[in-house]
MDTraj code that builds the backbone (N, CA, C; nanometers):
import mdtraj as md
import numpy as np

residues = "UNK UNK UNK UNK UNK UNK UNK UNK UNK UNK UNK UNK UNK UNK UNK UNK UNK UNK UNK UNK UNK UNK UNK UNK UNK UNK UNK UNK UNK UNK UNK UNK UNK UNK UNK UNK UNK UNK UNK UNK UNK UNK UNK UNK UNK UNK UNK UNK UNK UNK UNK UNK UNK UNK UNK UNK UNK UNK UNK UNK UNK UNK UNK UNK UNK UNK UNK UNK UNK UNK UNK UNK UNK UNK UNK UNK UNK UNK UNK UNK UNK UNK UNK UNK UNK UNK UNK UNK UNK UNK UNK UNK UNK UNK UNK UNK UNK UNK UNK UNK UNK UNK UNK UNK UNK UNK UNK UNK UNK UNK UNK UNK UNK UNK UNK UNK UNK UNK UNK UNK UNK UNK UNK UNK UNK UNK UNK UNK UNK UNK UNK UNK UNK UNK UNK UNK UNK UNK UNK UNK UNK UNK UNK UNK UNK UNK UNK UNK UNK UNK UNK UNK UNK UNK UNK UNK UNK UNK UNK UNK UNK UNK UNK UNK UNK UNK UNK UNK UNK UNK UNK UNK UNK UNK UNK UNK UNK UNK UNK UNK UNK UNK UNK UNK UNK UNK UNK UNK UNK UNK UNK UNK UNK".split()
xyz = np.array([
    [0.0837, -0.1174, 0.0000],
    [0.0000, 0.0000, 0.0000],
    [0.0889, 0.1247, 0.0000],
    [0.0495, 0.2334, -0.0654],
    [0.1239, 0.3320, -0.1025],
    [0.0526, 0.4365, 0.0149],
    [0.0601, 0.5873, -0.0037],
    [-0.0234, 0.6383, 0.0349],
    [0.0457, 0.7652, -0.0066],
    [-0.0462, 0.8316, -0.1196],
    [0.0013, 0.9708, -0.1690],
    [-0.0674, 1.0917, -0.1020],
    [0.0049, 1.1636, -0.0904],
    [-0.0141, 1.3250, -0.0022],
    [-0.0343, 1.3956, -0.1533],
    [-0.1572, 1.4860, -0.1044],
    [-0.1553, 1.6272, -0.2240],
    [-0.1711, 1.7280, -0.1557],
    [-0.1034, 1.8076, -0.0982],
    [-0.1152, 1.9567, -0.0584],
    [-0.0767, 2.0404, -0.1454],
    [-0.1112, 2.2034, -0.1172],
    [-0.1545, 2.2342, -0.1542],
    [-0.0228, 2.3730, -0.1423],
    [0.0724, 2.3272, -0.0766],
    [0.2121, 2.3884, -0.0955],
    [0.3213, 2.3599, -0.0470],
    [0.4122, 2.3329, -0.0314],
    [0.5499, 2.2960, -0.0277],
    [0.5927, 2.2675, 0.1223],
    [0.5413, 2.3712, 0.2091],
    [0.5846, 2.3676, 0.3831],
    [0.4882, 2.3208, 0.4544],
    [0.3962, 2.2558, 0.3874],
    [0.3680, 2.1119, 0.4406],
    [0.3991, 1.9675, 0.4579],
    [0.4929, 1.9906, 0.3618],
    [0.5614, 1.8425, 0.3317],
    [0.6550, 1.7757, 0.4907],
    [0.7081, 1.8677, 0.5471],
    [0.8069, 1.8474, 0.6215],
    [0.7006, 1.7890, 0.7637],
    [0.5453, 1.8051, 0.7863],
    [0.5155, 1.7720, 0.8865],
    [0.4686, 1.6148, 0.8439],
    [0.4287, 1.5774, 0.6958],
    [0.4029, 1.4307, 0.6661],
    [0.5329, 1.3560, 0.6703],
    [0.6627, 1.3969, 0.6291],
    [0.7597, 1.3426, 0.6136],
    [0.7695, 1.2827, 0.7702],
    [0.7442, 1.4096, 0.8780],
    [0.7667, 1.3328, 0.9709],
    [0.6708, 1.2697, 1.0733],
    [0.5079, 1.2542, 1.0268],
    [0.4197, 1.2211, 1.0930],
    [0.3821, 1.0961, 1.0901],
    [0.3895, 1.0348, 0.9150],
    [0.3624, 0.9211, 0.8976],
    [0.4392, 0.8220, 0.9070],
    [0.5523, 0.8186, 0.9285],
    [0.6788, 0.7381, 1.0026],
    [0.5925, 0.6842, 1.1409],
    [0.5755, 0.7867, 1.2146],
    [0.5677, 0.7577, 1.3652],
    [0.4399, 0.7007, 1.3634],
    [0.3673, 0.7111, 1.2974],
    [0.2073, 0.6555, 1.2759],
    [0.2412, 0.5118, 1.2215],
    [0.3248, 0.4985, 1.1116],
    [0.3165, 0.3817, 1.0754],
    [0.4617, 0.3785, 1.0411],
    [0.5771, 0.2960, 1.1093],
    [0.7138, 0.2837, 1.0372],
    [0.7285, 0.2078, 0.9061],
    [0.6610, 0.1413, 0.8644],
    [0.6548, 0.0703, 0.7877],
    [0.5707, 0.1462, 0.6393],
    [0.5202, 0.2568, 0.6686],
    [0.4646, 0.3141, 0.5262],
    [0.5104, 0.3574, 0.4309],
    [0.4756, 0.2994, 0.2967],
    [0.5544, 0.3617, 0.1952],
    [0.4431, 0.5311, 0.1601],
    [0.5172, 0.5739, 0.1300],
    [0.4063, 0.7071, 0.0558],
    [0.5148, 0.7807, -0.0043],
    [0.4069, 0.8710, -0.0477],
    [0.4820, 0.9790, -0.1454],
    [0.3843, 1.1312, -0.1574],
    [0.4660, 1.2141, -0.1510],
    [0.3786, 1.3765, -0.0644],
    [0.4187, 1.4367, -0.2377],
    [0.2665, 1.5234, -0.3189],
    [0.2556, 1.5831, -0.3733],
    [0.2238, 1.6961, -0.3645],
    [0.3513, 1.7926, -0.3721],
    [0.3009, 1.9538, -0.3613],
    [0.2717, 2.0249, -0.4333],
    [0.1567, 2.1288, -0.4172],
    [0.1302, 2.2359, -0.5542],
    [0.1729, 2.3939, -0.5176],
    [0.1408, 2.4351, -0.6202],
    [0.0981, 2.6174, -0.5971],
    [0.0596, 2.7022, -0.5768],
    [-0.0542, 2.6475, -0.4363],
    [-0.1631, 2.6764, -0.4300],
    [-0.2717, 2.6017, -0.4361],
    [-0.4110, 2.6556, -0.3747],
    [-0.5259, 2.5964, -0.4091],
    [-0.5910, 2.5351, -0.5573],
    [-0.5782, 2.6390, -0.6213],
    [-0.6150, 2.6473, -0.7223],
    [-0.5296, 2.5252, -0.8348],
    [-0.3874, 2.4981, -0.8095],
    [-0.2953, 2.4467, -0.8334],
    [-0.3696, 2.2587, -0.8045],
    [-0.3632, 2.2693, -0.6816],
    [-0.4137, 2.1548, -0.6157],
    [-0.5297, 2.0818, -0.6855],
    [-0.6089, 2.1812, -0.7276],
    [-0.7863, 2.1428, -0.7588],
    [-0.7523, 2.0784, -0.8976],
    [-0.6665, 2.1194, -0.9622],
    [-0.5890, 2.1096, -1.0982],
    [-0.5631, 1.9594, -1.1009],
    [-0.4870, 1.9099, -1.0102],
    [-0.4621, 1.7955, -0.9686],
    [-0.5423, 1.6798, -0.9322],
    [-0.6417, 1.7386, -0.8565],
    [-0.7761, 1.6519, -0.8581],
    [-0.8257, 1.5876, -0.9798],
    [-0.8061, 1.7336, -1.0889],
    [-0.9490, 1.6821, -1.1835],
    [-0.8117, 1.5727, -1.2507],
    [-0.6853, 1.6413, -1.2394],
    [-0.5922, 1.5172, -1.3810],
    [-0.4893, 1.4602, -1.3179],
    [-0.4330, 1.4715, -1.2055],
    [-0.3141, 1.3816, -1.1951],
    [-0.3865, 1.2724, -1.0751],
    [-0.4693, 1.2937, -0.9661],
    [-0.5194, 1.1975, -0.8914],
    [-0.5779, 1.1022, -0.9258],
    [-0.6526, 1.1332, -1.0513],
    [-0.7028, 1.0135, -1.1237],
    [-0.6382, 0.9058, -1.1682],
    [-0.5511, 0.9524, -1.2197],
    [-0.4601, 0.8692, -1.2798],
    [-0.4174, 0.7675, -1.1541],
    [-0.3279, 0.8366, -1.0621],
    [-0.2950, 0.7607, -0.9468],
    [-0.3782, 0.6772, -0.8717],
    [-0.4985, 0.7518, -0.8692],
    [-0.5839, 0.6185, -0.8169],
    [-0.6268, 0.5160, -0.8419],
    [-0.6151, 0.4960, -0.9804],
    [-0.6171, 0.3668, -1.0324],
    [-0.5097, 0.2750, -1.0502],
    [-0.3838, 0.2984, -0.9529],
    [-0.2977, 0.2371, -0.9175],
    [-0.3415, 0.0887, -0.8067],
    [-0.2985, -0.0124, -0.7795],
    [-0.2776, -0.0959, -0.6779],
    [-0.2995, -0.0523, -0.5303],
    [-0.3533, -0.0913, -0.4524],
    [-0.3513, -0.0718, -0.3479],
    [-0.2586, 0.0847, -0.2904],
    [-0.3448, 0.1930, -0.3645],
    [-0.3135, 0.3645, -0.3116],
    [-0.4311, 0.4115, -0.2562],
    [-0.4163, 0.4839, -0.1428],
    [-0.4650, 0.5664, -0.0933],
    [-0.4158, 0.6904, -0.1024],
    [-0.4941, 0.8334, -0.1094],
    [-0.5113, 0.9584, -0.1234],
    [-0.5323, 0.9960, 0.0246],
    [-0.4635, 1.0949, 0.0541],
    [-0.4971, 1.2067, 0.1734],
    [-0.4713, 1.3870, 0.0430],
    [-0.5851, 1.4505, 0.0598],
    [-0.5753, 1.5708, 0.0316],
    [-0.5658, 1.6629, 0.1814],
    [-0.4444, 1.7406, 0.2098],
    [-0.4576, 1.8497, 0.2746],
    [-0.4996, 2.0291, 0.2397],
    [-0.5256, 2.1172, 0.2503],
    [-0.5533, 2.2178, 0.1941],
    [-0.5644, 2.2766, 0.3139],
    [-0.5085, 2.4627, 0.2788],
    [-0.5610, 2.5606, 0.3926],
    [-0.6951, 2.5917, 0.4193],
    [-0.7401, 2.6751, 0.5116],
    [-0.8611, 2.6728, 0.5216],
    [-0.9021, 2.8094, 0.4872],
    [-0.7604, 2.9017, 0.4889],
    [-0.7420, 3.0268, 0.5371],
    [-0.8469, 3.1211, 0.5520],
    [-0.9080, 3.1956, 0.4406],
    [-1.0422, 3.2899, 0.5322],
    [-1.1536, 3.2022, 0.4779],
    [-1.1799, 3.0648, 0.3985],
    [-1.2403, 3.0366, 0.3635],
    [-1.3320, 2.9215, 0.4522],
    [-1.4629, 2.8944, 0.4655],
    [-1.5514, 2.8307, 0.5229],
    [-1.5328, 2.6960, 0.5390],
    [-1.4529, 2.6382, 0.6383],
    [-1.4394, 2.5085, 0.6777],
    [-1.5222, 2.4011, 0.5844],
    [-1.6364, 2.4296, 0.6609],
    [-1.7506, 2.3226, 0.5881],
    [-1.7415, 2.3301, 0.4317],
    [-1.7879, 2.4248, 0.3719],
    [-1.7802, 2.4546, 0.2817],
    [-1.6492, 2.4202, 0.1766],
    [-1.4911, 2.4492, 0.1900],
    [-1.4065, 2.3996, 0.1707],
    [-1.4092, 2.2563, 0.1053],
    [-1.4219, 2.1847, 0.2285],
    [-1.3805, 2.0450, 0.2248],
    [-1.5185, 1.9890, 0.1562],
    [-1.6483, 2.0375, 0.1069],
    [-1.7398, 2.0106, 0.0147],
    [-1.7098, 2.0169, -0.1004],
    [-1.6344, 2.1103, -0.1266],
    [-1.6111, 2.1354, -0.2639],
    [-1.4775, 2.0538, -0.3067],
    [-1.3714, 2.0275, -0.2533],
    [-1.2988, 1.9261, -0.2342],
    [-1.3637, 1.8220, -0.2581],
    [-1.4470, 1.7316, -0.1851],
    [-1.5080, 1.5968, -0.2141],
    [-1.5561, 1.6025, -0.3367],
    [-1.6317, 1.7160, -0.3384],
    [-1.7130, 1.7106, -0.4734],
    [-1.6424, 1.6927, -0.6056],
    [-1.4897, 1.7540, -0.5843],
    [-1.4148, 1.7586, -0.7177],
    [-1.4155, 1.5895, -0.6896],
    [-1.3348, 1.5227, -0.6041],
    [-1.2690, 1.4009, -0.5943],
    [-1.3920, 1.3130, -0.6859],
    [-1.4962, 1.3078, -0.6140],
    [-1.6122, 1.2220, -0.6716],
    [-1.6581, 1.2479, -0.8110],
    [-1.6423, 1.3885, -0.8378],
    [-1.6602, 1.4076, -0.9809],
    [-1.5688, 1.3828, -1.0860],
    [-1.4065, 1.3394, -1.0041],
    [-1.3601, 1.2795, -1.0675],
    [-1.2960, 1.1719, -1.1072],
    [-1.4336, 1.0845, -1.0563],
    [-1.4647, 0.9628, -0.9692],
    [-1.3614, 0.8244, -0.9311],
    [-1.3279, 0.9347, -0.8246],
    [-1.1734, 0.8564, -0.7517],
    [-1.2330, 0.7107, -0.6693],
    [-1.1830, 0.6175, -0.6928],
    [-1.1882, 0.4780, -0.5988],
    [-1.1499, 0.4371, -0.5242],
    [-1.0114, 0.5030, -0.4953],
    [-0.9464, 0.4212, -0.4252],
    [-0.9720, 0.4907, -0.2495],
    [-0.9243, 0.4807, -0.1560],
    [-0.9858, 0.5387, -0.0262],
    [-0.8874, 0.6450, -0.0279],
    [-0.9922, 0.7608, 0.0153],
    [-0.9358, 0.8995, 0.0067],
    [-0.9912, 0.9300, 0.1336],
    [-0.9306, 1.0539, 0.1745],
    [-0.9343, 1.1717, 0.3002],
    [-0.9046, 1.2831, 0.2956],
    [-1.0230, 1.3281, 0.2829],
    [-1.0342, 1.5181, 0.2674],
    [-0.9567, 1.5802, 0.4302],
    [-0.8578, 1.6704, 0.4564],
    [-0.8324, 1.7396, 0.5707],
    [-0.8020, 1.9187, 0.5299],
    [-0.9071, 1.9706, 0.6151],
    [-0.8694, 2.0859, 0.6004],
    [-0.7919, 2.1772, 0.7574],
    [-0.6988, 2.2049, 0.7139],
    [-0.5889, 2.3023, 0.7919],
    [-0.6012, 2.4094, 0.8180],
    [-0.6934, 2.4331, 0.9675],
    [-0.7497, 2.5348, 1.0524],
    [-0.6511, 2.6270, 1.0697],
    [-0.5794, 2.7648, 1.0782],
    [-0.6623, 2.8418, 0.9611],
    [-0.5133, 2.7708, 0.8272],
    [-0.4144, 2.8244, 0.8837],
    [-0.2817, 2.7889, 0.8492],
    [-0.2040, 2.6680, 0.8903],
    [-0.0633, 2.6002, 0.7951],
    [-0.0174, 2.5606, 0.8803],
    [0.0429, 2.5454, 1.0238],
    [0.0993, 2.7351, 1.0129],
    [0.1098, 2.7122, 1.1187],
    [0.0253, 2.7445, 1.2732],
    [-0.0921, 2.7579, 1.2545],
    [-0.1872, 2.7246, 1.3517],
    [-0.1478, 2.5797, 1.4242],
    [-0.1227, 2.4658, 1.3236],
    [-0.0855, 2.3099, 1.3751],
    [0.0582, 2.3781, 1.5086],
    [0.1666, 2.4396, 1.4397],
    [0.2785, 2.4815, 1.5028],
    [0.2057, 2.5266, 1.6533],
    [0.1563, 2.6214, 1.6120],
    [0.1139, 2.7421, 1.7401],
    [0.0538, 2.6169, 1.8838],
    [-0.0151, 2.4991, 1.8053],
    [-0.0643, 2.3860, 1.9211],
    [0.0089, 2.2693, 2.0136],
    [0.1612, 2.3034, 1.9595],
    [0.2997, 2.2411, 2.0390],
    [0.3637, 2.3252, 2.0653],
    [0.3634, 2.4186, 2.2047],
    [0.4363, 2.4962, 2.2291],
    [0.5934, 2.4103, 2.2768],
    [0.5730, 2.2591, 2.2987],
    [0.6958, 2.2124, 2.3237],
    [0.8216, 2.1590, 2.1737],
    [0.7096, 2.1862, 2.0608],
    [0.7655, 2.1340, 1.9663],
    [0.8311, 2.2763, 1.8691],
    [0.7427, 2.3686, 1.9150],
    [0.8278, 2.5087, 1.9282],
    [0.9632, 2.5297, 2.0044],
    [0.9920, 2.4750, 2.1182],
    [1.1000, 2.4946, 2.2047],
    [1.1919, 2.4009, 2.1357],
    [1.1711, 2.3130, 2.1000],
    [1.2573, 2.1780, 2.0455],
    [1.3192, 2.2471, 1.9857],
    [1.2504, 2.2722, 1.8658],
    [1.3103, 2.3183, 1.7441],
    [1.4244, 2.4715, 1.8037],
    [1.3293, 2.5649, 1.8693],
    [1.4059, 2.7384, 1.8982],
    [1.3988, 2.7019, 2.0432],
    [1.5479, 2.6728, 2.0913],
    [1.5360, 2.6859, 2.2813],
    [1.5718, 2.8022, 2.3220],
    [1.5682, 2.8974, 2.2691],
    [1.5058, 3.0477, 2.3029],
    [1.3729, 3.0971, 2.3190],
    [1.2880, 2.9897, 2.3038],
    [1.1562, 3.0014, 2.2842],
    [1.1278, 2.9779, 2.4525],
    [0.9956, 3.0635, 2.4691],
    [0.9784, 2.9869, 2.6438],
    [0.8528, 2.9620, 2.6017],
    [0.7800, 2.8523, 2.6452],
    [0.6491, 2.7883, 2.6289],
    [0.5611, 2.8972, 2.7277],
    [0.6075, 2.8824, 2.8883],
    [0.5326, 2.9133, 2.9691],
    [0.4714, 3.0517, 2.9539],
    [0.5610, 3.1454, 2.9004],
    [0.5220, 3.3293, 2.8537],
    [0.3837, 3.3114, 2.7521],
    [0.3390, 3.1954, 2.7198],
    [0.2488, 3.2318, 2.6056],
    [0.1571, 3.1469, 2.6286],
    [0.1581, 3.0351, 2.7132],
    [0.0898, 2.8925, 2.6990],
    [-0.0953, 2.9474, 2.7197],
    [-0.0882, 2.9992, 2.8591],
    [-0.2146, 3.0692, 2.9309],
    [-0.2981, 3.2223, 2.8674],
    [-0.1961, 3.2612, 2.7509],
    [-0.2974, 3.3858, 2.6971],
    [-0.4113, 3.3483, 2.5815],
    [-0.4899, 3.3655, 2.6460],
    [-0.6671, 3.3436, 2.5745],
    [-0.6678, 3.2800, 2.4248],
    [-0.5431, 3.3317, 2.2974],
    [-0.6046, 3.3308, 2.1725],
    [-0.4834, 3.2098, 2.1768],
    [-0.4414, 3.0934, 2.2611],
    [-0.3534, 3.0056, 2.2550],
    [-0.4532, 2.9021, 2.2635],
    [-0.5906, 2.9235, 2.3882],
    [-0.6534, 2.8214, 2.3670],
    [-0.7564, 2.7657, 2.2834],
    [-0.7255, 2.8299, 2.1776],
    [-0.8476, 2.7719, 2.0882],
    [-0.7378, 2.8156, 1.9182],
    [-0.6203, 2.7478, 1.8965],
    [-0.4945, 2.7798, 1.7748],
    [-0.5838, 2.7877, 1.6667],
    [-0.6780, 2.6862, 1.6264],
    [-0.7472, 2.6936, 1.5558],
    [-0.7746, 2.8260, 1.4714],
    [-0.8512, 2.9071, 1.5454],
    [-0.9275, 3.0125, 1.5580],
    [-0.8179, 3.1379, 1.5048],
    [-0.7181, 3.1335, 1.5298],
    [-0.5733, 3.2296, 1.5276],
    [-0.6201, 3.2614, 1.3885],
    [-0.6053, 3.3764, 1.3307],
    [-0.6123, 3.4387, 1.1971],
    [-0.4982, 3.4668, 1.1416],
    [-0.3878, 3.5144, 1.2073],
    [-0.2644, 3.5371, 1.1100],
    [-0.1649, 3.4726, 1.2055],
    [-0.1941, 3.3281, 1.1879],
    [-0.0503, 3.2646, 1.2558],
    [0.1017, 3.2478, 1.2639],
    [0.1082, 3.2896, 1.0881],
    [0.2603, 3.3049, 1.0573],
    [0.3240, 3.4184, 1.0987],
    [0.2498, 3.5056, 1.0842],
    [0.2761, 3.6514, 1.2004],
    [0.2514, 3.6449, 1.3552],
    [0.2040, 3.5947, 1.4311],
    [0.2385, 3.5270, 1.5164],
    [0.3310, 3.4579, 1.5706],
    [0.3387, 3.3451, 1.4819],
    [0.4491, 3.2431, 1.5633],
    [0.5812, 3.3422, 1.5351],
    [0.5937, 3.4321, 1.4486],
    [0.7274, 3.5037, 1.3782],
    [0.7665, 3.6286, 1.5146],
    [0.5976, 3.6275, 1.5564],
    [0.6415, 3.7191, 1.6790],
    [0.6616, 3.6724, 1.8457],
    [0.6712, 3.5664, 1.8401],
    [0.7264, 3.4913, 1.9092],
    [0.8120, 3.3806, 1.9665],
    [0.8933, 3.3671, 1.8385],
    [1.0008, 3.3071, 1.8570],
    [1.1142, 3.4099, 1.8769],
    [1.2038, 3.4302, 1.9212],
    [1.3013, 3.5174, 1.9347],
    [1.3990, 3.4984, 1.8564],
    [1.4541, 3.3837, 1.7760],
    [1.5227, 3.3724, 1.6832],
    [1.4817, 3.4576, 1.5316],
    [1.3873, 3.5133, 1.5075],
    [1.3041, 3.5800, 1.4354],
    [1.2918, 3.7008, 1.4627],
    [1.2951, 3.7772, 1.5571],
    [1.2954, 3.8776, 1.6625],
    [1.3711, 4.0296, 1.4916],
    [1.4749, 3.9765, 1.4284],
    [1.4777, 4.0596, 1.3670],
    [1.4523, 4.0236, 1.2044],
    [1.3590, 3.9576, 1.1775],
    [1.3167, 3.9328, 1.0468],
    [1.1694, 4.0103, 0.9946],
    [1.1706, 4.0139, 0.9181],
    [1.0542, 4.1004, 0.8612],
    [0.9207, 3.9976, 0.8344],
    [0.9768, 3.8535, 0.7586],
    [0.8580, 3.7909, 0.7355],
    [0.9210, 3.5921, 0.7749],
    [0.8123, 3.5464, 0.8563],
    [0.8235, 3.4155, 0.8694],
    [0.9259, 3.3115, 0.7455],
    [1.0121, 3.2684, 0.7613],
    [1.0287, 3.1641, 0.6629],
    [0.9492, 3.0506, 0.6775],
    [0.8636, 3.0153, 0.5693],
    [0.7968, 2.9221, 0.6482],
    [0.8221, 2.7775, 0.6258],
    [0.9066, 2.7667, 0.4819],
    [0.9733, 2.6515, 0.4830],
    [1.0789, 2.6226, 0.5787],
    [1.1618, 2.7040, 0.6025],
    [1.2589, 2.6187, 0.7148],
    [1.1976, 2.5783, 0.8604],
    [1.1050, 2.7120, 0.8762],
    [1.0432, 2.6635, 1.0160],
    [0.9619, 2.5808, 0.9958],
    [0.8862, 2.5304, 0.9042],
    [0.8273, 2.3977, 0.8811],
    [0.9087, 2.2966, 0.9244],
    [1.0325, 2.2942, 0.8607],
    [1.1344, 2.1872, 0.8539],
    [1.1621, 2.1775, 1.0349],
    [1.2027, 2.2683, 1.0474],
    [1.2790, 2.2943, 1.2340],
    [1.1728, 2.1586, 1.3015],
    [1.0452, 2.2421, 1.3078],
    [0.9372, 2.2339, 1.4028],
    [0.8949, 2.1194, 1.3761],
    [0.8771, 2.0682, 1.2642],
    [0.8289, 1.9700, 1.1907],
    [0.8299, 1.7959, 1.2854],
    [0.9818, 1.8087, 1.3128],
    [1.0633, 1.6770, 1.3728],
    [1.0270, 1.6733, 1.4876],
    [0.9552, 1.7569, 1.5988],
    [0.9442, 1.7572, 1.6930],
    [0.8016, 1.7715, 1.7689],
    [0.7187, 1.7471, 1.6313],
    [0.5688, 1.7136, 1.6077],
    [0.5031, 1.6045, 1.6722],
    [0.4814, 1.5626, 1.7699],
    [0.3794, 1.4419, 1.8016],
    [0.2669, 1.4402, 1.7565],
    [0.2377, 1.2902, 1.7118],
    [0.0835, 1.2607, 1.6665],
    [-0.0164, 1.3157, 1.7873],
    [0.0073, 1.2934, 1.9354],
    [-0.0757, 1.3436, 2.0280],
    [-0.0835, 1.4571, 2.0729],
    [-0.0146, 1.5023, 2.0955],
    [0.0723, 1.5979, 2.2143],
    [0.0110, 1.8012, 2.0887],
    [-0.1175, 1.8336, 2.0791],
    [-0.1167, 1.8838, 2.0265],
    [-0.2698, 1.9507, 2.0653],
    [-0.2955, 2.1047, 2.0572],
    [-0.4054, 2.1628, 2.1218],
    [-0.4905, 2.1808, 2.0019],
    [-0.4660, 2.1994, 1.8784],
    [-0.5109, 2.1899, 1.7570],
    [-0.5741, 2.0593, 1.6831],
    [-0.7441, 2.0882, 1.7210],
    [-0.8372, 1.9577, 1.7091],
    [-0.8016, 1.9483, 1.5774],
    [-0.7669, 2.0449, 1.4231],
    [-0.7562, 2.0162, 1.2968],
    [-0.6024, 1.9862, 1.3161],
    [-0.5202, 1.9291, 1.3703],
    [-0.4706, 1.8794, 1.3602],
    [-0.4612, 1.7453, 1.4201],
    [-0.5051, 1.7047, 1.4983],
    [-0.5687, 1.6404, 1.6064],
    [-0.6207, 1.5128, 1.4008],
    [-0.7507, 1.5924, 1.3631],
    [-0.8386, 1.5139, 1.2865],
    [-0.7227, 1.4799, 1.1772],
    [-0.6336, 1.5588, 1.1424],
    [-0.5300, 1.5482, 1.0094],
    [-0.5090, 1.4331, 1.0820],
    [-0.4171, 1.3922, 1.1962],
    [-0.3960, 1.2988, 1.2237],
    [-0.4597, 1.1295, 1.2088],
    [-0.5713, 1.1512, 1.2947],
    [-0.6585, 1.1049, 1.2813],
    [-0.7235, 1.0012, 1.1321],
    [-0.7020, 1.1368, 1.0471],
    [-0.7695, 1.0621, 0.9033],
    [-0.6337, 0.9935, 0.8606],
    [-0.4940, 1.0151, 0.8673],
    [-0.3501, 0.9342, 0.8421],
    [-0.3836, 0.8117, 0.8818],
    [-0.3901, 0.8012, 1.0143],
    [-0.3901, 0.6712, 1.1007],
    [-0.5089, 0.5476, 1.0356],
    [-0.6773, 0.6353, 0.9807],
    [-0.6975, 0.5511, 0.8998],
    [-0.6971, 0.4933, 0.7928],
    [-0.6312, 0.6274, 0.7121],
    [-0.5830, 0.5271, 0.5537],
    [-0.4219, 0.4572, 0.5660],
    [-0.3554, 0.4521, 0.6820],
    [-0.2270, 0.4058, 0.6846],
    [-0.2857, 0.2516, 0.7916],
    [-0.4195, 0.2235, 0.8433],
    [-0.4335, 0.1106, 0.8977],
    [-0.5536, 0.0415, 0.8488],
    [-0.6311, 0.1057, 0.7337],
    [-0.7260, 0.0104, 0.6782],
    [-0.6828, -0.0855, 0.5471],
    [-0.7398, -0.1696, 0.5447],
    [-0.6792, -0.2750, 0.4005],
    [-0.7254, -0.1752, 0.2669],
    [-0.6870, -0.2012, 0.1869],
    [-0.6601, -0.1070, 0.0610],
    [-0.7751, -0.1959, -0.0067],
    [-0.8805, -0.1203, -0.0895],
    [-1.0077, -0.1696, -0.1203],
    [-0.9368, -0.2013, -0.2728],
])
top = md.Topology()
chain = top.add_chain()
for i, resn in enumerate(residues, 1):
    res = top.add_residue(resn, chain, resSeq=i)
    for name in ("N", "CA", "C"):
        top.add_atom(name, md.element.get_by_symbol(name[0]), res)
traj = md.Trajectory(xyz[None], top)
């Protein structure tokens, strides 16, 4: 069983590289990145098809959610998949608001990565307990790491990469990441239809 990733840009890759290891050591997969949404949807209608009519593959689509309507989102997502009538077992996840909202929900996987970082200065202020909800997270986490302290804009590929390794499947306050998880664990432990 394979299991192909399609997101939906590049500094996501670094949290599957290191999620689905620990979920399953034994998984083969392979993470497809685009240019965007729009990029992604592209992919739906012509390159997923193709792949899904491979041998025993499973599909996980990730996508941001960013100002756009949760529910709504991940409808229109299915709807492409089915319209372009994929077989093999798939999993729609949408990424509350940003990636790094997932970041903002391990304040220990923040420290891992930057031990200039202090967990405790931030853990207890109001818009920590619900990461989800955070609207401009990459400006955020950029204003609170101190290694960043004099940069103008987040890198978000390397800090993908940093933070990435120090990601637990559990250990995380972010229910959409929590469910990303979640939907891995079942296309990396059901039999391949």
């Amino acid at each position: 069983m394979t299991l192909f990733v399609f997101t939906e840009e590049p500094s996501i890759q670094p949290i599957f590289n290191s999620l689905i290891p620990k979920l399953n050591p034994e998984a083969r997969f392979e993470i497809r990145t685009h240019q965007g949404k729009q990029d992604l949807r592209h992919a739906i209608r012509t390159t997923i098809p193709v792949i899904a009519k491979r041998p025993e593959v499973k599909i996980l689509v990730a996508i941001d959610q960013d100002q756009e309507d949760c529910t709504n989102l991940k409808k229109a997502i299915v709807d492409d998949l089915n319209n372009a009538r994929i077989e093999a077992p798939y999993r729609v996840v949408i990424v509350c608001r940003q990636l790094e909202n997932w970041f903002l929900g391990d304040m220990e996987a923040i420290q891992s990565a930057f031990p200039r970082f202090n967990p405790e200065a931030h853990r207890r202020k109001s818009h920590f307990r619900s990461v989800d909800l955070i609207k401009n997270a990459p400006h955020l986490l950029k204003s609170i790491i101190p290694e960043f302290s004099k940069t103008t804009k987040l890198p978000k590929l390397a800090t993908a990469e940093k933070i990435s390794r120090h990601l637990t499947p559990t250990n995380n306050t972010s229910a959409s990441f929590l469910h990303c998880v979640q939907a891995m664990a079942l296309l990396l432990a059901s039999p391949s239809s």
